[in-house]
C-alpha positions in Angstrom: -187.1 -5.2 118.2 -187.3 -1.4 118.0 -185.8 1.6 117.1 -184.1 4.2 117.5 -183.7 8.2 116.1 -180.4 9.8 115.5 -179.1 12.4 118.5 -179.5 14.7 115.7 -182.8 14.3 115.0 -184.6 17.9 115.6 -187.4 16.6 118.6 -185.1 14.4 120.2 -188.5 11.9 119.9 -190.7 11.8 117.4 -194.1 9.9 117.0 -196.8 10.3 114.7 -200.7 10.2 114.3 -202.5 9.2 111.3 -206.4 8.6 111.8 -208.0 7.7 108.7 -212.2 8.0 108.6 -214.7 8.0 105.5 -214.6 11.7 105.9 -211.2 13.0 105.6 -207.8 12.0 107.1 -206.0 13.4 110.3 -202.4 13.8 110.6 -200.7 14.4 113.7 -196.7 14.4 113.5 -194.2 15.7 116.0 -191.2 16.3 113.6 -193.8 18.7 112.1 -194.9 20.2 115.5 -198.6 20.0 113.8 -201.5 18.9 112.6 -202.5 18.2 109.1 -206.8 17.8 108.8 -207.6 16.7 104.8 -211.9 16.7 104.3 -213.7 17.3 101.7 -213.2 21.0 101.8 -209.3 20.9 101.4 -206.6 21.1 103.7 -206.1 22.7 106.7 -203.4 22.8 109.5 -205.0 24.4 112.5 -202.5 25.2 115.1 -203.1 23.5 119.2 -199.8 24.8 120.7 -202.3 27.6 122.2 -205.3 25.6 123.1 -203.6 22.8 125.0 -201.9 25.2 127.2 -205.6 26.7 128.1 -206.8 23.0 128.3 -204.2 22.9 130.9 -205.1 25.5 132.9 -208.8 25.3 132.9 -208.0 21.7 134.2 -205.6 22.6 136.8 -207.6 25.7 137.3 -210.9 22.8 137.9 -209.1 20.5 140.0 -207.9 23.7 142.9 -211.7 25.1 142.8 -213.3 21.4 143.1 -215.4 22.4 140.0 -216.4 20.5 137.1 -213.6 19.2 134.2 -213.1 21.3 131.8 -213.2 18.2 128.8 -216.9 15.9 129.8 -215.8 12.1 131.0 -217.2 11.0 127.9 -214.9 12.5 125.9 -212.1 10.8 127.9 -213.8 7.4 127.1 -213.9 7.9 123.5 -210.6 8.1 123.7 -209.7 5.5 125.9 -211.3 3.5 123.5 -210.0 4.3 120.2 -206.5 3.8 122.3 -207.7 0.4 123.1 -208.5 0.2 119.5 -205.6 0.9 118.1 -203.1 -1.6 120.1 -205.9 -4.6 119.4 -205.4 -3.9 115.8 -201.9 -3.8 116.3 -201.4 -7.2 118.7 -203.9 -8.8 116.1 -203.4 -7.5 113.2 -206.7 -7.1 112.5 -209.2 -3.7 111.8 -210.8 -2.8 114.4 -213.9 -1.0 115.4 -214.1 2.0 117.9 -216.9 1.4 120.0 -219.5 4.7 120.2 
């Protein structure tokens, strides 16, 4: 099974985020080219095009120099693991837990 988007379809690809907490909801959505944060405050749509590109650099900019990442290992796990998260809960349909 799968699908599949129309040649006309604006991206060419699409996918899309949603992240739900018992804070506030996070939507990420390609077809949008943005991200949609809803809290307790409101709603916002910060723009990232800008600081990926610099995440980018300061990465590339780490690896030539042999100096540290610029995003701590940690943060990598955390999201390794909400990843890992994520396809359990799909395989087993179930909710699943992100490990801190």
């Amino acid at each position: 099974a799968g699908w599949r988007l129309p040649t006309t379809h604006p991206a060419g690809f699409d996918f899309r985020l949603d992240l739900t907490g018992s804070q506030g909801v996070a939507n990420l959505a390609m077809e949008h080219q943005g991200l949609t944060i809803v809290d307790g405050t409101g709603t916002s749509y910060p723009a990232f095009g800008d600081a990926l590109l610099r995440e980018d650099r300061a990465f590339v900019e780490a690896v030539r120099s042999g100096g540290p990442a610029p995003i701590p290992a940690a943060d990598g796990r955390a999201a390794l693991a909400m990843v890992l998260a994520a396809q359990r809960s799909l395989r087993d349909g179930t909710v699943e837990p992100i490990p801190s």
